[in-house]
C-alpha positions as CSV (number, residue, x, y, z in Angstrom):
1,X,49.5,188.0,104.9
2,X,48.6,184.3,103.8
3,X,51.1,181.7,105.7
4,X,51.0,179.1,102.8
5,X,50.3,179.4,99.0
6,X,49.4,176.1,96.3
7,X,48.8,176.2,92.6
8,X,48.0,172.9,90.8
9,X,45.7,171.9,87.8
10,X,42.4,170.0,88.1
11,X,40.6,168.4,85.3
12,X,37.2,169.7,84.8
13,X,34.5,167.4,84.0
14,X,32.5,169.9,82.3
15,X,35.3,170.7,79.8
16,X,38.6,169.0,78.2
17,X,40.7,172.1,79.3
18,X,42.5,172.0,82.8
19,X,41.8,174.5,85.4
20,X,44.8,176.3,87.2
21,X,43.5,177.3,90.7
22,X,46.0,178.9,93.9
23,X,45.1,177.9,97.0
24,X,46.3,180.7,99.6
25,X,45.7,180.2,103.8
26,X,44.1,183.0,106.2
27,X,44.8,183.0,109.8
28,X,42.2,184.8,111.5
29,X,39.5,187.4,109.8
30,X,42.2,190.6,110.2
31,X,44.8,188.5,107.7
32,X,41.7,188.4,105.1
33,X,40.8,191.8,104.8
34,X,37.2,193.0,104.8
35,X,37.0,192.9,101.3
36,X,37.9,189.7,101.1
37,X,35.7,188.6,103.9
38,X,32.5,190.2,101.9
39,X,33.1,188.4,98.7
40,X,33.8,185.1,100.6
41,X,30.0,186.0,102.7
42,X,28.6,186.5,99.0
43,X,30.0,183.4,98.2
44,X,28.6,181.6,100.7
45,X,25.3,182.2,100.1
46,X,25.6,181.6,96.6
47,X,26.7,178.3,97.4
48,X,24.0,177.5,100.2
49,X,20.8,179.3,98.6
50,X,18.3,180.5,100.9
51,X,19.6,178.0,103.3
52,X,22.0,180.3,105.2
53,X,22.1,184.1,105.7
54,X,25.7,186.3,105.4
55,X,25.9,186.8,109.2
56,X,25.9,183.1,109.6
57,X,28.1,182.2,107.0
58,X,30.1,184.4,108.8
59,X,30.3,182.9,112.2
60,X,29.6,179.0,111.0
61,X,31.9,179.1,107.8
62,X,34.2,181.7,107.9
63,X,35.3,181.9,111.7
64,X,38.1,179.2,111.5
65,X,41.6,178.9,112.7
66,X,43.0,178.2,109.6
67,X,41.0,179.0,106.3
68,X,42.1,177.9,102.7
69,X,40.5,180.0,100.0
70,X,40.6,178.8,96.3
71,X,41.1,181.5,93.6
72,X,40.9,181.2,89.6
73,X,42.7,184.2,88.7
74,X,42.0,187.0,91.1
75,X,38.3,185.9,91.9
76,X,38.1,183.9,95.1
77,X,35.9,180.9,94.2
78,X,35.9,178.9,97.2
79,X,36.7,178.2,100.9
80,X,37.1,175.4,103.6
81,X,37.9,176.0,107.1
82,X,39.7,173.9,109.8
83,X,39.2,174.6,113.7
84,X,41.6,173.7,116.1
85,X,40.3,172.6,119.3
86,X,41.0,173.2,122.8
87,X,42.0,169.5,123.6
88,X,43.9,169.6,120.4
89,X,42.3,167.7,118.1
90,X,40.8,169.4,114.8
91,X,37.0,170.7,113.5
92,X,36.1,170.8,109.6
93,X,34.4,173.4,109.3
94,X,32.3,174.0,106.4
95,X,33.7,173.8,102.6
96,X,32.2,176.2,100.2
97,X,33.0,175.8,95.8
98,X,30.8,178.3,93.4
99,X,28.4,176.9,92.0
100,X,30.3,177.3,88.4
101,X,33.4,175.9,89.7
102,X,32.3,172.9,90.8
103,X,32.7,169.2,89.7
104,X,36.2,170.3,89.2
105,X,37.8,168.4,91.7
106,X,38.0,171.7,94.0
107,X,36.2,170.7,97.3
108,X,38.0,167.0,97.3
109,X,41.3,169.0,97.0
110,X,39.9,171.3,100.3
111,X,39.6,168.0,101.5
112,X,42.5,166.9,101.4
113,X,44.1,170.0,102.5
114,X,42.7,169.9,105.9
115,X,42.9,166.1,106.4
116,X,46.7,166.7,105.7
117,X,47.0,169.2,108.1
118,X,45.5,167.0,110.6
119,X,48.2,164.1,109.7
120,X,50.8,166.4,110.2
121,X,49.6,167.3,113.6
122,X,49.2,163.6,114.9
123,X,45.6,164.2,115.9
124,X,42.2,163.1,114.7
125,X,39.0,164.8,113.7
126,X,35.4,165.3,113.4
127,X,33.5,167.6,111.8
128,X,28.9,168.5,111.6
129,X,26.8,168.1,108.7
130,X,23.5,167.4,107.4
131,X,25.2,166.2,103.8
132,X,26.1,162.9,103.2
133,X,28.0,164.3,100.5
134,X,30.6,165.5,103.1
135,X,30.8,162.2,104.8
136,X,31.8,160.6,101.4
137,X,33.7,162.7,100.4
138,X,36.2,162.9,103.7
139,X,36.3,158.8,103.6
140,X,36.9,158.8,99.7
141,X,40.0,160.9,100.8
142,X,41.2,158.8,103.4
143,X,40.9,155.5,101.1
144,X,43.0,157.0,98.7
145,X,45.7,157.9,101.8
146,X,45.4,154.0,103.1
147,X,46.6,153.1,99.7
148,X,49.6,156.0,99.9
149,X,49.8,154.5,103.3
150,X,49.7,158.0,104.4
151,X,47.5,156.3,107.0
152,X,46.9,152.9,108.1
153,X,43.2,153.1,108.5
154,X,40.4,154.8,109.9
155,X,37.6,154.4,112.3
156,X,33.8,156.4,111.9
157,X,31.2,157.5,115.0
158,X,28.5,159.3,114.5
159,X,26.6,161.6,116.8
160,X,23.2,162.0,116.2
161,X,22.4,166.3,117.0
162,X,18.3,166.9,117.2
163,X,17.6,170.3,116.2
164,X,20.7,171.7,116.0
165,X,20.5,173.9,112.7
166,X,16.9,174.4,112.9
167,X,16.2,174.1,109.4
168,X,18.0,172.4,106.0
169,X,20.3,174.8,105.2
170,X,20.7,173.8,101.5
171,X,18.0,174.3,99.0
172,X,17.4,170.7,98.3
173,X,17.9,167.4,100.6
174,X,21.5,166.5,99.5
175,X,22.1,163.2,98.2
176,X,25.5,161.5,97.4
177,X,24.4,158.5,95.5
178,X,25.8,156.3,97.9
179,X,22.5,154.1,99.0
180,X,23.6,152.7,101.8
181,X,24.8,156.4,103.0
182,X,21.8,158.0,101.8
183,X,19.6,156.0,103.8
184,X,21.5,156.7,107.2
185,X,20.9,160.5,106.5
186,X,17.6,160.2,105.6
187,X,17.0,159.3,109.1
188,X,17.7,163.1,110.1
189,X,14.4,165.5,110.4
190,X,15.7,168.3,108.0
191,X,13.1,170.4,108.7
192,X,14.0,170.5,112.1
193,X,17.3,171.1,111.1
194,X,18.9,167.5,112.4
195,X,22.4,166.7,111.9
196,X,25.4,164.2,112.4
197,X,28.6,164.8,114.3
198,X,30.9,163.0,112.4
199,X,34.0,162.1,114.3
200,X,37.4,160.0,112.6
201,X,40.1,158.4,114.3
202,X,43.0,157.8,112.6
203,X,45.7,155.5,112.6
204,X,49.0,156.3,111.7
205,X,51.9,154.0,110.3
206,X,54.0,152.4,113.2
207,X,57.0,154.3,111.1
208,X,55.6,157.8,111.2
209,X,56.4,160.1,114.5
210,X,55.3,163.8,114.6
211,X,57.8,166.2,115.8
212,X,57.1,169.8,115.8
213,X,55.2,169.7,113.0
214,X,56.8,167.1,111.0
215,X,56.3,163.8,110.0
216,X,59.0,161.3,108.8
């Protein structure tokens, strides 16, 4: 069964009208359920285009420790894993929103999901992409927690990875209208299949200890 269920509105920029999504949490492919595991594969390459086949959305997405899945009503409509690492510290795995669902705040909230999950654990994280998009997104998430001081601040390396996709796995070179972050990814061979391993340290306020879990 899912371990955690969230419902909350989002404000759609396409429309006036608020969307009502529920969130749910999947430990493992047995929790989901083949079904669900075919329509989230079907999603996937929706999202990603000719850029990834079902098979590997289903071992690069979908093969996560924890994965949160986003429904309106009963149709599942996107997903965003989080990988837990041997030494502890956490993976983002890939973060998937239907093409007609997006640019309603859905993939910053999967965002901010698994960054919070990470907080909670007292570890940092890092995750791979070719998408600057991701990269924004993920720092646009922790500004917003400096100024909750949910964190204190934040460092960035990146890894540069030859090769290691072997091909742009979205239709299009993804931009993020960021200039200045545009430019550092446009350094990445695409067709090659180039990429960044992203990695964030965190820093915690002096106040907050982690304690099975818990943070106070």
């Amino acid at each position: 069964m899912p371990i955690k269920a969230i419902q909350y509105h989002v404000g759609g920029r396409k429309t006036n009208s608020k969307t009502l999504y529920k969130i749910l949490s999947y430990n493992g492919y047995e929790e989901m359920g083949d079904k669900l595991l075919y329509n989230l594969c079907n999603l996937g390459v929706r999202s990603f285009g000719s850029g990834m086949t079902r098979d590997e959305v289903k071992e690069r997405a979908l093969d996560a420790s924890t994965l949160f899945v986003a429904y309106n009503g009963n149709k599942p409509v996107g997903f965003a894993g989080l990988v837990e690492e041997n030494d502890g510290s956490f993976y983002l795995s890939a973060a998937v929103v239907d093409p007609t669902e997006r640019r309603n705040g859905l993939y910053t909230k999967f965002t901010r999901l698994r960054i919070e999950t990470v907080i909670s654990s007292g570890k940092n994280f890092e995750t791979r992409t070719q998408n600057p998009v991701v990269e924004k997104t993920i720092r646009n998430v922790l500004e917003n927690m400096m100024t909750e001081e949910k964190i204190q601040g934040y460092n960035i390396n990146r890894e540069y990875k030859p090769a290691v996709y072997g091909r742009l796995l979205t239709n299009a070179v993804p931009k993020s209208g960021d200039k200045r972050l545009d430019k550092v990814y446009s350094a990445l061979d695409y067709n090659k299949g180039d990429a960044f391993l992203v990695k964030f340290s965190l820093s915690l306020p002096v106040h907050t200890k982690y304690n099975g879990g818990c943070l106070w």
